[in-house]
C-alpha positions as a Markdown table, in Angstrom:
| # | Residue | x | y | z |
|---|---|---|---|---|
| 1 | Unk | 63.1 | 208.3 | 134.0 |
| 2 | Unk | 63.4 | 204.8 | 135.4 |
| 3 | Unk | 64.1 | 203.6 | 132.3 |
| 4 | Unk | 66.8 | 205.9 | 131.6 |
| 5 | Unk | 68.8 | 205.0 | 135.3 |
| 6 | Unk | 68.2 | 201.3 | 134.9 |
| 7 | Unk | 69.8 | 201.9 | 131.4 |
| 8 | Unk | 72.7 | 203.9 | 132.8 |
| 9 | Unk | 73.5 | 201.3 | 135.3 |
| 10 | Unk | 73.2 | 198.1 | 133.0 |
| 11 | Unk | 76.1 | 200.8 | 131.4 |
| 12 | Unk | 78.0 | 201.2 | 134.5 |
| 13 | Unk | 78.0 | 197.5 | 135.1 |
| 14 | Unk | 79.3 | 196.6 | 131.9 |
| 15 | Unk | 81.9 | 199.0 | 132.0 |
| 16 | Unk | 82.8 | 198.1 | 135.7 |
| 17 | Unk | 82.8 | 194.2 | 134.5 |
| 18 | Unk | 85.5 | 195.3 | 131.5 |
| 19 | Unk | 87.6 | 197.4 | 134.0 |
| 20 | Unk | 88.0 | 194.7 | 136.4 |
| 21 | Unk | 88.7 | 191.9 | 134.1 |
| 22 | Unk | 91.6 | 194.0 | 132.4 |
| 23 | Unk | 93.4 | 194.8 | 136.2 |
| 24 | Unk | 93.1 | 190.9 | 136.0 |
| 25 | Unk | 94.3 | 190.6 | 133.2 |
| 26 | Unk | 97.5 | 193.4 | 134.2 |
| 27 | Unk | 97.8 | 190.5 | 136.8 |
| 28 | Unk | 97.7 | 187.3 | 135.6 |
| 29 | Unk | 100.6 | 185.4 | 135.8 |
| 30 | Unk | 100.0 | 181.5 | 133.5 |
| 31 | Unk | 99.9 | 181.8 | 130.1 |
| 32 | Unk | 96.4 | 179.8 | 130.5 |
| 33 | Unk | 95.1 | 182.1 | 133.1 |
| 34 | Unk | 95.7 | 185.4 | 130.4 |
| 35 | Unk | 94.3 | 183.3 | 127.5 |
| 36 | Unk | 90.9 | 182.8 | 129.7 |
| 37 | Unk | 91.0 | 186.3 | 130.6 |
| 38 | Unk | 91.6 | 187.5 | 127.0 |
| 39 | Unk | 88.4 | 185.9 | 126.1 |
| 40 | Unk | 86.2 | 187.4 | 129.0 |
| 41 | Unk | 87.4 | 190.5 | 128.4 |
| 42 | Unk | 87.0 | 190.1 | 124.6 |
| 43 | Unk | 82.9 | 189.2 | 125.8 |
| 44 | Unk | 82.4 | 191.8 | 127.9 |
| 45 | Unk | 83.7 | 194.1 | 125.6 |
| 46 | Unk | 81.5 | 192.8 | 123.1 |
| 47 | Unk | 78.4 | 193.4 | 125.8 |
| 48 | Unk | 79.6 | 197.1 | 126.9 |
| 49 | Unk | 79.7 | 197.6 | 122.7 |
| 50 | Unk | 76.3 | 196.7 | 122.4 |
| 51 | Unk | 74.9 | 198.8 | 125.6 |
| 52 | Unk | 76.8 | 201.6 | 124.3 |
| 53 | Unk | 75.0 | 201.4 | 120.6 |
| 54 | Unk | 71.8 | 201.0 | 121.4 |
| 55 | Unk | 69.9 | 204.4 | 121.5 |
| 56 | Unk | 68.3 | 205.7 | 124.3 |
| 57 | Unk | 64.5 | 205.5 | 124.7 |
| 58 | Unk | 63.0 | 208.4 | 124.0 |
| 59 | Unk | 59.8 | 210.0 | 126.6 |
| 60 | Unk | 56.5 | 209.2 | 125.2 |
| 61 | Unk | 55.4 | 212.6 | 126.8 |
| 62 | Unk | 56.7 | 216.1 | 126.2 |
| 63 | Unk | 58.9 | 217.3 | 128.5 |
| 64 | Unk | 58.0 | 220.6 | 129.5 |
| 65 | Unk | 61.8 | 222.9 | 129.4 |
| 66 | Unk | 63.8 | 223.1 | 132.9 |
| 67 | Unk | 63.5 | 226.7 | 134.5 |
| 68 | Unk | 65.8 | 226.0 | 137.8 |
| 69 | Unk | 69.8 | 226.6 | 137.7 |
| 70 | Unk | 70.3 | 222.4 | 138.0 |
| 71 | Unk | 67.9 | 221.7 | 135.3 |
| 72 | Unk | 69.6 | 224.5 | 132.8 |
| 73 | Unk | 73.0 | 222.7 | 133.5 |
| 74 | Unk | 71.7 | 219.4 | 132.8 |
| 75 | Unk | 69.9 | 220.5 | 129.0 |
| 76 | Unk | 73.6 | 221.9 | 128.3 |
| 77 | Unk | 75.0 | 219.1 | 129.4 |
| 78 | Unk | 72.7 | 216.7 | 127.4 |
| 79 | Unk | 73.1 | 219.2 | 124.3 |
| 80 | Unk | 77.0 | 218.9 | 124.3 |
| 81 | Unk | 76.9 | 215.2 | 124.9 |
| 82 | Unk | 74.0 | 214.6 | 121.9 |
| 83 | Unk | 76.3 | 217.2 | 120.2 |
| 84 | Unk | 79.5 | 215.2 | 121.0 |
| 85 | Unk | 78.1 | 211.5 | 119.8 |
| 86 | Unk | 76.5 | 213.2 | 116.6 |
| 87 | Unk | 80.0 | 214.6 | 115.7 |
| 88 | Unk | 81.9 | 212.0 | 116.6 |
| 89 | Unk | 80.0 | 209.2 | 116.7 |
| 90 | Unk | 79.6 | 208.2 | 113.4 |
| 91 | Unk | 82.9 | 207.6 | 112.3 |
């Protein structure tokens, strides 16, 4: 489990480091200043690509199937979302 959060929030930083360097980017106002930017966003782009591809890590152990109402709603939600990358994911 820890390694899934610490994954999930390399994840979030990457994609907070791209969002911030494009409202930059919105405002830059030299041509120099939006070249620079171009390429750091290009980077990080290039790092939140590479997060984003990189499979999960899977539980060594079995995990034994949720019974409450939370943990139901979260096997759906992970079906749909390994549904969603398989179908769309591989284009």
């Amino acid at each position: 489990m820890r390694r899934v959060r610490d994954a999930n929030l390399r994840l979030g930083a990457a994609v907070a480091e791209v969002e911030g360097l494009y409202s930059a980017l919105l405002r830059a106002g030299t041509a120099e200043r939006r070249r620079r930017l171009q390429a750091e966003l290009a980077r990080a782009a290039g790092r939140l690509a590479t997060l984003a591809a990189t499979p999960p890590e899977r539980p060594s152990l079995p995990v034994a199937p949720r019974r409450s109402r939370w943990g139901r709603r979260r096997a759906l939600a992970e079906r749909g979302a390994t549904w969603i990358a398989a179908r769309f994911g591989q284009n």
